[in-house]
VOBA-1610 file (N, C-alpha, C; in pm, whole numbers, padded with zeros to 5 digits, always signed):
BEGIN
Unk+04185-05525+02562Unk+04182-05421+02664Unk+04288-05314+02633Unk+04238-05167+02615Unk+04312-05126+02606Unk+04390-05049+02728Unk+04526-05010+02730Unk+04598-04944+02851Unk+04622-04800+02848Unk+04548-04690+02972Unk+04622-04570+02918Unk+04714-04526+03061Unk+04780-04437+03049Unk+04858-04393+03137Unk+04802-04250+03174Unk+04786-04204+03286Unk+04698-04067+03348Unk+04803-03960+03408Unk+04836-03878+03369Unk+04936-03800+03430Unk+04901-03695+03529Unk+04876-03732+03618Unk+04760-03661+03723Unk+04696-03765+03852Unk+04659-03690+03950Unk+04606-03776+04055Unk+04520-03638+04160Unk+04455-03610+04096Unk+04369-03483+04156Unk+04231-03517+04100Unk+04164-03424+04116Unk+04048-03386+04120Unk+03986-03431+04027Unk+04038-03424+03930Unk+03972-03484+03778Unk+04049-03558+03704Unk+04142-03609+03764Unk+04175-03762+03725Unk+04086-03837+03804Unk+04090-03807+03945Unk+03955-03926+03970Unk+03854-03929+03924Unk+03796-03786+03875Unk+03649-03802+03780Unk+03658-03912+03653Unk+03794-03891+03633Unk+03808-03971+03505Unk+03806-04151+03544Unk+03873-04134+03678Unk+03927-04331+03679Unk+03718-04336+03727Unk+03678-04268+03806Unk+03546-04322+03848Unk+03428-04356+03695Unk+03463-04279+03570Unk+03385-04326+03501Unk+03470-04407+03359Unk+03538-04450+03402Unk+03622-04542+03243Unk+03533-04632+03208Unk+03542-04622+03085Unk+03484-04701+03038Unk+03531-04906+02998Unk+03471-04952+03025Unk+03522-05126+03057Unk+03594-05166+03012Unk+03629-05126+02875Unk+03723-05164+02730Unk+03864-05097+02767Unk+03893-05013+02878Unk+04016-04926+02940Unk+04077-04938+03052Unk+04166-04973+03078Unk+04214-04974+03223Unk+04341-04903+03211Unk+04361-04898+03360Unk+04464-04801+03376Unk+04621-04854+03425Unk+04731-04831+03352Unk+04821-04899+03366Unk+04926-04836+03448Unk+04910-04744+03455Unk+05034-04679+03488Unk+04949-04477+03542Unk+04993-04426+03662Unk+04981-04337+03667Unk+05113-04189+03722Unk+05101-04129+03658Unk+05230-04039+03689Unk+05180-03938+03780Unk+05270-03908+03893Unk+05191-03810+04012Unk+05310-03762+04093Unk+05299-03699+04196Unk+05445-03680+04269Unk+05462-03797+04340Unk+05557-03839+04371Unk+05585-03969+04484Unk+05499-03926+04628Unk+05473-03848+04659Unk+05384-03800+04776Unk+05214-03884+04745Unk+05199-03884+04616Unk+05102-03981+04599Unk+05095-04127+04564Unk+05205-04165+04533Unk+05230-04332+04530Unk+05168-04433+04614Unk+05194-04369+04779Unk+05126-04484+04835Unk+04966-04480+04792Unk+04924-04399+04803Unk+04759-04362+04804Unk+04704-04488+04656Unk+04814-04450+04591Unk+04768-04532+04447Unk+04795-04651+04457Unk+04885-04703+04506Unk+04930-04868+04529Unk+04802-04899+04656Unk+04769-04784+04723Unk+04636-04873+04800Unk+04473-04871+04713Unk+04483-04755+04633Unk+04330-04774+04562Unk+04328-04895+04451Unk+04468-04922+04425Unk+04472-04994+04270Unk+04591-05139+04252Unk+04665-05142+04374Unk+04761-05243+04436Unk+04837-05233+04351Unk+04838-05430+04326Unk+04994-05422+04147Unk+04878-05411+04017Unk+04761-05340+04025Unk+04708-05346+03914Unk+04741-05202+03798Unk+04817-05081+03910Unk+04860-04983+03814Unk+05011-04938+03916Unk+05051-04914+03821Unk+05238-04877+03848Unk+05179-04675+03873Unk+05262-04663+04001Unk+05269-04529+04031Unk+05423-04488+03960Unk+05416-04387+03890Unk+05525-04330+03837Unk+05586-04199+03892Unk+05715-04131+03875Unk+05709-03998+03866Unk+05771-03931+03763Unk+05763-04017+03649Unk+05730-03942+03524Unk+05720-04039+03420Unk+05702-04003+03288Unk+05655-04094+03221Unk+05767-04174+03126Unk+05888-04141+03174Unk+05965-04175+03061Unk+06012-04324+03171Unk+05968-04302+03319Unk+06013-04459+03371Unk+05899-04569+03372Unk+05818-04519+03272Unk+05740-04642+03181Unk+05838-04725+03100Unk+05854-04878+03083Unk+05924-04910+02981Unk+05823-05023+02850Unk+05679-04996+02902Unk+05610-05015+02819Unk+05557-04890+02713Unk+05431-04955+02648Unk+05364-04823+02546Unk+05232-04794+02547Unk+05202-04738+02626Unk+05028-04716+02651Unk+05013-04699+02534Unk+04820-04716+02511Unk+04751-04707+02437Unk+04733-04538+02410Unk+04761-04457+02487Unk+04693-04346+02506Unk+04805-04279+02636Unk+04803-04159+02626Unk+04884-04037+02731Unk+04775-03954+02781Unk+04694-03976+02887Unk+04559-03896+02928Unk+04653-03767+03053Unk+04657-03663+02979Unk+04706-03560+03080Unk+04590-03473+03190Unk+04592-03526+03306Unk+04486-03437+03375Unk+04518-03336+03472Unk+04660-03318+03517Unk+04688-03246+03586Unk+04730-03091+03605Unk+04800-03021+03491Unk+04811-02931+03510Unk+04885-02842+03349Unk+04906-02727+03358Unk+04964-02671+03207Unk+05113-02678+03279Unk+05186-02689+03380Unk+05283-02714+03414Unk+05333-02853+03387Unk+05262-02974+03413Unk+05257-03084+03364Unk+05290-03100+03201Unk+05239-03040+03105Unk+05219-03044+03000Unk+05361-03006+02936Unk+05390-02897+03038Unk+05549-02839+03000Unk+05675-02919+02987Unk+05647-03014+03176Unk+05722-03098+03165Unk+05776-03282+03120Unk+05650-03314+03069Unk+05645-03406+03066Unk+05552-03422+02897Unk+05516-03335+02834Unk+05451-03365+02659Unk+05548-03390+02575Unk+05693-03327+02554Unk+05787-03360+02474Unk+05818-03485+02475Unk+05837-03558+02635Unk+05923-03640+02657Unk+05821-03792+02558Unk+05670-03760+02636Unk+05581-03870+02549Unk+05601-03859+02421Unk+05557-03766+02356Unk+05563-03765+02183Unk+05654-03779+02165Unk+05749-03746+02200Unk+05933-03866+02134Unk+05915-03969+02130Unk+05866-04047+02218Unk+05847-04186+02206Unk+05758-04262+02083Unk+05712-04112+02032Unk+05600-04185+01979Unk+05392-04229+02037Unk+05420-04175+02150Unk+05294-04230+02193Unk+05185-04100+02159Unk+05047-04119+02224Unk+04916-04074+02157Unk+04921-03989+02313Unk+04962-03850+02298Unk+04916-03768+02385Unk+04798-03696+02376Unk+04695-03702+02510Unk+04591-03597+02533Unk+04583-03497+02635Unk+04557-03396+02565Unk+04605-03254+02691Unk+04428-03224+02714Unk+04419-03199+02826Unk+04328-03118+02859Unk+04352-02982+02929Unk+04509-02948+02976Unk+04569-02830+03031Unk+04609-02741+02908Unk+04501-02702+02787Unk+04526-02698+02689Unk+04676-02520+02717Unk+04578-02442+02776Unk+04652-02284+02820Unk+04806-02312+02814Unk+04871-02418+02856Unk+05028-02462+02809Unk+05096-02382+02693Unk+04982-02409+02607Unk+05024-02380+02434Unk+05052-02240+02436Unk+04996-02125+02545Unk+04996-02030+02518Unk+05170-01986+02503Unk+05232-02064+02555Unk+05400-02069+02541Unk+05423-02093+02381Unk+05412-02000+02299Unk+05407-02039+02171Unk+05577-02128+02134Unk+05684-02140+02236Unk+05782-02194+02171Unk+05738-02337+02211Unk+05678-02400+02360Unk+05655-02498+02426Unk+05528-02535+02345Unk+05439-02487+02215Unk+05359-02545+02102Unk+05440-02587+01996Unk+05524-02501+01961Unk+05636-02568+01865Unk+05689-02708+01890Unk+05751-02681+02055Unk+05839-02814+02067Unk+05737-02953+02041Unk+05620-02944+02115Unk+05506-03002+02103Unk+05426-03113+01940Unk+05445-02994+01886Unk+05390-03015+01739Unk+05542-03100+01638Unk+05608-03068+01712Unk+05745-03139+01654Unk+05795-03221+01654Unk+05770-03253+01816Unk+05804-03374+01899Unk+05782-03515+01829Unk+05691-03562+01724Unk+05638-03674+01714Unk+05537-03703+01755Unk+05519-03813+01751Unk+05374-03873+01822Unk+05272-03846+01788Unk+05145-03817+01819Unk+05046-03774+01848Unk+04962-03712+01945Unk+04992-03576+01898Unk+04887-03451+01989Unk+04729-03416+01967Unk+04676-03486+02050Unk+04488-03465+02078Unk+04502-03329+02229Unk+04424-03224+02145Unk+04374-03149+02237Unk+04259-03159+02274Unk+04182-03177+02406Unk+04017-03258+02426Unk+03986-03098+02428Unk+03852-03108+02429Unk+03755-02978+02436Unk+03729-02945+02545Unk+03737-02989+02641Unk+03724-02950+02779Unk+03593-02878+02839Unk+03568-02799+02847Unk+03452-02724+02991Unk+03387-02647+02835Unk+03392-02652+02697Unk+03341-02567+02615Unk+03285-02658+02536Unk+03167-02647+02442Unk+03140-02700+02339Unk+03158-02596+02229Unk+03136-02653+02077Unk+03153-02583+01983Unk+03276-02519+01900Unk+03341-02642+01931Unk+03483-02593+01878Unk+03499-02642+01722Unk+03396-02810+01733Unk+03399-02836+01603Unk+03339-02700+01459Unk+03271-02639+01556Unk+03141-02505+01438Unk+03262-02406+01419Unk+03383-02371+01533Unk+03460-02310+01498Unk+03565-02338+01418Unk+03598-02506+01434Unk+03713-02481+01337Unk+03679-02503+01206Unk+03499-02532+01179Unk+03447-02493+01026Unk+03469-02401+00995Unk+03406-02271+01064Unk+03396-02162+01044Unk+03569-02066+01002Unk+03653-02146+01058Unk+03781-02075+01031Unk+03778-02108+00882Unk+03746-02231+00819Unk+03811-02240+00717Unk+03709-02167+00615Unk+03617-02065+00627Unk+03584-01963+00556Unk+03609-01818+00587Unk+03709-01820+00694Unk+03730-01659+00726Unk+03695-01630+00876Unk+03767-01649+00968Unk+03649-01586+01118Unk+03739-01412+01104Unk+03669-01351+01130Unk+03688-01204+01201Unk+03739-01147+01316Unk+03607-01230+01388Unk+03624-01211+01576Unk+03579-01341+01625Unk+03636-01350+01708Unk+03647-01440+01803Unk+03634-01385+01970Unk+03529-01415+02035Unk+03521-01333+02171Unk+03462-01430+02295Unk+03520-01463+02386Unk+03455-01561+02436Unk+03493-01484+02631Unk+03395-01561+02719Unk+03345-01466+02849Unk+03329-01644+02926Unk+03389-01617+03065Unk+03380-01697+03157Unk+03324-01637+03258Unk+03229-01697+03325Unk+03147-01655+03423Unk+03185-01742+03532Unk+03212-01729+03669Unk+03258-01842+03759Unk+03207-01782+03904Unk+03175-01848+04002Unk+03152-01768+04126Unk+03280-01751+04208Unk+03274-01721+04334Unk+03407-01660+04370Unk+03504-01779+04432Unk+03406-01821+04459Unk+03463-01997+04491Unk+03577-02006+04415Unk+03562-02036+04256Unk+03647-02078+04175Unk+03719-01999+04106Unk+03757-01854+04189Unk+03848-01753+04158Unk+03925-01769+04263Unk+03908-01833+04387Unk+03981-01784+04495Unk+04152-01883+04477Unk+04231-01835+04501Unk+04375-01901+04515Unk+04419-01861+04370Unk+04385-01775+04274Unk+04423-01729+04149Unk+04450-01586+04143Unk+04516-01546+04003Unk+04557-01414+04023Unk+04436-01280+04006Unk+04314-01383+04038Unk+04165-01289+04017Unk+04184-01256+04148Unk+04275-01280+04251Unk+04249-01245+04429Unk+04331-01093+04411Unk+04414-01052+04287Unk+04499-00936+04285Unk+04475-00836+04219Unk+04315-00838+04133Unk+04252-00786+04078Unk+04139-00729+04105Unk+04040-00803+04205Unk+03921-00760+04295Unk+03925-00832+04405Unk+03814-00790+04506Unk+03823-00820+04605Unk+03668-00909+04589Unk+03723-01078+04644Unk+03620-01159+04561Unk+03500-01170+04748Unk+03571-01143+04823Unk+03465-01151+04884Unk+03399-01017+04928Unk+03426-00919+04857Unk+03351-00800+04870Unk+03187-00782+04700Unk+03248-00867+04650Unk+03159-00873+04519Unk+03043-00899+04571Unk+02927-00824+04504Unk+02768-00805+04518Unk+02706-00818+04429Unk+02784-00818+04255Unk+02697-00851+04151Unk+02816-00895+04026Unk+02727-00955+03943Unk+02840-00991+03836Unk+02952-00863+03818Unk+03086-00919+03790Unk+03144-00803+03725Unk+03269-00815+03620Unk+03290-00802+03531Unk+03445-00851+03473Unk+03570-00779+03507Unk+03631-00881+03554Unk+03744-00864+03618Unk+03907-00859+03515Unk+03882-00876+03435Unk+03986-00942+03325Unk+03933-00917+03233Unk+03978-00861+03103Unk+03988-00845+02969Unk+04120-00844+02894Unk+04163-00925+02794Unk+04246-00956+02745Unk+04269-01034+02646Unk+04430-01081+02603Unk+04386-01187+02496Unk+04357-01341+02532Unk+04362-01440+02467Unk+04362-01532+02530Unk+04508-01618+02577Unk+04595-01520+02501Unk+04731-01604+02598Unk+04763-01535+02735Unk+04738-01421+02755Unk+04729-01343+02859Unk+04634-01440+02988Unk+04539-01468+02968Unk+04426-01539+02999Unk+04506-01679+03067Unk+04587-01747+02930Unk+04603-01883+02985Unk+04734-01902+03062Unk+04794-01764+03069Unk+04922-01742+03113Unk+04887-01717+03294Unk+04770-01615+03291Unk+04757-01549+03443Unk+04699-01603+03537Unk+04573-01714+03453Unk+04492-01817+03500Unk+04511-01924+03446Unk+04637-02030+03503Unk+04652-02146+03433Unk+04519-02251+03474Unk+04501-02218+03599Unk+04378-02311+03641Unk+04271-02298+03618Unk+04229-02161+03557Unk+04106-02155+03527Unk+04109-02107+03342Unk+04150-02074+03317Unk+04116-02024+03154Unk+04207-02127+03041Unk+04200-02282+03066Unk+04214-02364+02974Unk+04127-02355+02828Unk+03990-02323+02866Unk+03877-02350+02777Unk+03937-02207+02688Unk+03985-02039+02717Unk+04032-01981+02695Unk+04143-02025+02537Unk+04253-02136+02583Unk+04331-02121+02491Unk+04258-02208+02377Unk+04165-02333+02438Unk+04129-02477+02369Unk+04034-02335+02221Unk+03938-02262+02274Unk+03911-02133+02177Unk+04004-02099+02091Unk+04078-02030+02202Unk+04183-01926+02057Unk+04242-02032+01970Unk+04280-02171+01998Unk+04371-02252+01923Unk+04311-02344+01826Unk+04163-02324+01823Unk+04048-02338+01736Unk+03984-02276+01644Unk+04020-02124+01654Unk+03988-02014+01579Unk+04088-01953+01519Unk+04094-01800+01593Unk+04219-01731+01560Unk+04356-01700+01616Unk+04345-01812+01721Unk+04486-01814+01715Unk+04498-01757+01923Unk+04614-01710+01965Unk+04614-01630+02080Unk+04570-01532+02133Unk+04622-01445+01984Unk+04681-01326+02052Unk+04541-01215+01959Unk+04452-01311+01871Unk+04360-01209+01826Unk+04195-01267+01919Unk+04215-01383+02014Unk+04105-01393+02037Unk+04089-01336+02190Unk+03975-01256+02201Unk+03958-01151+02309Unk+03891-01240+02394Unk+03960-01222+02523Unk+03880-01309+02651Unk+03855-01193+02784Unk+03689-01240+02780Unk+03658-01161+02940Unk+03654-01254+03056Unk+03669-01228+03173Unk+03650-01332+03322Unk+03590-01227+03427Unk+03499-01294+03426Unk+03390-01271+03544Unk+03366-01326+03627Unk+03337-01262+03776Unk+03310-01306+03900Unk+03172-01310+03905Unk+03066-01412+03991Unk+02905-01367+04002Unk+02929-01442+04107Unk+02865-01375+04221Unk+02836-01407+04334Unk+02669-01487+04303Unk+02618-01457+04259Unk+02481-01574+04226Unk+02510-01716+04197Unk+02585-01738+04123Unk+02633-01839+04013Unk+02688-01938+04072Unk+02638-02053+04097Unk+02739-02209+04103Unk+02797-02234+03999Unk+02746-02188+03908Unk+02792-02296+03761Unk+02936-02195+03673Unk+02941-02252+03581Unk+03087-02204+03529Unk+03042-02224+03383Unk+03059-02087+03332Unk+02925-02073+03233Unk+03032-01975+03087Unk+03050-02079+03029Unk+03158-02032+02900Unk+03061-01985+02778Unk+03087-01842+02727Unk+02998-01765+02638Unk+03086-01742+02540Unk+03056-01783+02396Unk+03133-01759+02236Unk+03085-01712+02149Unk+03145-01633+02121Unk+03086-01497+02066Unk+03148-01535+01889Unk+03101-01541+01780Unk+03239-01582+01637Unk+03145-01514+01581Unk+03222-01421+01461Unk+03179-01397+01330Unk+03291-01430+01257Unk+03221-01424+01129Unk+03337-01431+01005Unk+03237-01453+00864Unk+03291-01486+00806Unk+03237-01501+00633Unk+03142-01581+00624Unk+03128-01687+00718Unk+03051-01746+00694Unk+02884-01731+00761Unk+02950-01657+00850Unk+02805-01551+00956Unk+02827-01554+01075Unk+02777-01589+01230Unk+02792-01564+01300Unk+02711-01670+01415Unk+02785-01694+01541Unk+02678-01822+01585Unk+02738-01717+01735Unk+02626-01759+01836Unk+02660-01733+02001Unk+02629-01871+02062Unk+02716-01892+02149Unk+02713-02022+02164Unk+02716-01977+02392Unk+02633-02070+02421Unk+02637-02071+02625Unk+02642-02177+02646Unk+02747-02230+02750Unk+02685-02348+02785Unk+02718-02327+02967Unk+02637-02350+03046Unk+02661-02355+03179Unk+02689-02459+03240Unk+02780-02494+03324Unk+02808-02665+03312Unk+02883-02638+03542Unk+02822-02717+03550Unk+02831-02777+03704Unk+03028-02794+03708Unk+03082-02752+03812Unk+03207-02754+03861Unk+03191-02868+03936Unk+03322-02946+03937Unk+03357-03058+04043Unk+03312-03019+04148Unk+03233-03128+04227Unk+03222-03092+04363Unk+03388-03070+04450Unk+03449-03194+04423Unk+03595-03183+04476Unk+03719-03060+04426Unk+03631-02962+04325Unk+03712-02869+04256Unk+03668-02756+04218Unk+03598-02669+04267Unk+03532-02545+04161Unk+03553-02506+04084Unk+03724-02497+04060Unk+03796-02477+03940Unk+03791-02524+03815Unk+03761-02632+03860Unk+03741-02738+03763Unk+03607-02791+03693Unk+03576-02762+03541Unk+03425-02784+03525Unk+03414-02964+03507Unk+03310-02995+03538Unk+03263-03168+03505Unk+03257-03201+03416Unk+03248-03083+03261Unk+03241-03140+03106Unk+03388-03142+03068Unk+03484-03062+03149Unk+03589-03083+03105Unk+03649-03240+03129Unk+03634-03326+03261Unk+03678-03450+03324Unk+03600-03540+03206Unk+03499-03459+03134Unk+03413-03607+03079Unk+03506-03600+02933Unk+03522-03457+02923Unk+03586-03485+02779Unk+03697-03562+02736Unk+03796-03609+02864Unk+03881-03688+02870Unk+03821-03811+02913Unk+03738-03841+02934Unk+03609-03967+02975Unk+03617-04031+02780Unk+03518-03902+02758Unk+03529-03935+02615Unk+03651-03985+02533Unk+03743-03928+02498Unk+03907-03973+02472Unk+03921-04132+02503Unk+03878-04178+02595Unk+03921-04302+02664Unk+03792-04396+02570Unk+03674-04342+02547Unk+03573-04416+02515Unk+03580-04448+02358Unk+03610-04349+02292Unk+03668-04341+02152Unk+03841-04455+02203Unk+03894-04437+02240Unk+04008-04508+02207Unk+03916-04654+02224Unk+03867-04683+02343Unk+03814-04846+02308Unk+03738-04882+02197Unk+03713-04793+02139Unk+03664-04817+01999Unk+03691-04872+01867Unk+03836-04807+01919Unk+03934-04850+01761Unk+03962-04985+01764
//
């Protein structure tokens, strides 16, 4: 059996504990103490509530990060010192190019999951013959703009038809919208990098879904890639392929 530790207790950490796979359990979860009791009642003495990860004095199998690019800030160094197998899904963190350094330095092992996008594997082929451009477009309804810095840019409940609200790079992106433009950096840090890959964000008042568009050329030719993918019911913010991709992470580790 293997053990991972979840650094998160929201919205899509529970997507994640509701589908683990059998070969995984959960040993330990890190959250604010405001959530401790909640966890000692869903999970008793079967998982240790933490409030951070270094008052683990065991070694998970795995570091499943679900909570936030603030999370990632404070608490990724401290895991990879130890040595352990960190997974970010708050990938936009990185856009702190010194807090990627410390990261990549730290030790351990850094897995970035793919989150709410597919096609990262075609991109990071495609880098190694040359990409050009890199252009990628989030489509979201207003639902999953509201409480972000898209409320200081348009007025989301006056919107009547698609419109882009944001153009920029993608650290700009993962800097202004930590909660929403993860899939943003998991791109640029797959391709070309931050500060050359161009990101649009759009509001559609039609739209439930949360609908990531990739635009690549380079030497090797050119692919457009859509995928429209259902938001947490418990999260709009949050897409459901992103919770699975850390689903996945857990399913591959029972593997090994």
């Amino acid at each position: 059996m293997k053990k991972i530790m979840l650094i998160g207790y929201g919205a899509m950490a529970q997507a994640v504990i509701e589908r683990l796979p059998p070969q995984v359990a959960i040993g330990w979860i890190v959250a604010r103490e405001t959530h401790h009791a909640a966890i000692r009642e869903q999970f008793g003495d079967a998982v240790t509530a933490l409030t951070s990860p270094v008052d683990c004095a065991d070694a998970p199998d795995l570091v499943l990060e679900c909570a936030s690019q603030q999370a990632v800030a404070q608490f990724g160094e401290a895991v990879l010192t130890r040595g352990w197998h960190l997974a970010v899904i708050s990938t936009g963190a990185l856009a702190d190019s010194a807090l990627e350094q410390q990261l990549k330095n730290a030790g351990g092992t850094l897995t970035l999951l793919s989150g709410a996008v597919a096609g990262i594997d075609g991109l990071a082929a495609a880098k190694e013959g040359g990409l050009e451009r890199v252009t990628y477009r989030s489509r979201k309804s207003p639902a999953s703009w509201r409480g972000s810095y898209a409320e200081q840019l348009i007025d989301l409940s006056a919107v009547s038809e698609a419109q882009v609200f944001f153009e920029g790079s993608a650290r700009e992106a993962a800097r202004l919208f930590p909660a929403n433009a993860n899939v943003a950096a998991t791109v640029a840090l797959g391709g070309v990098g931050m500060d050359e890959t161009r990101v649009q964000l759009m509001v559609d008042p039609a739209t439930k879904r949360n609908t990531h568009t990739l635009h690549v050329e380079g030497m090797f030719g050119e692919f457009h890639l859509e995928l429209s993918g259902l938001p947490l019911a418990s999260n709009p913010k949050t897409s459901t392929l992103a919770a699975l991709s850390a689903v996945r992470a857990c399913r591959e580790l029972a593997q090994r």
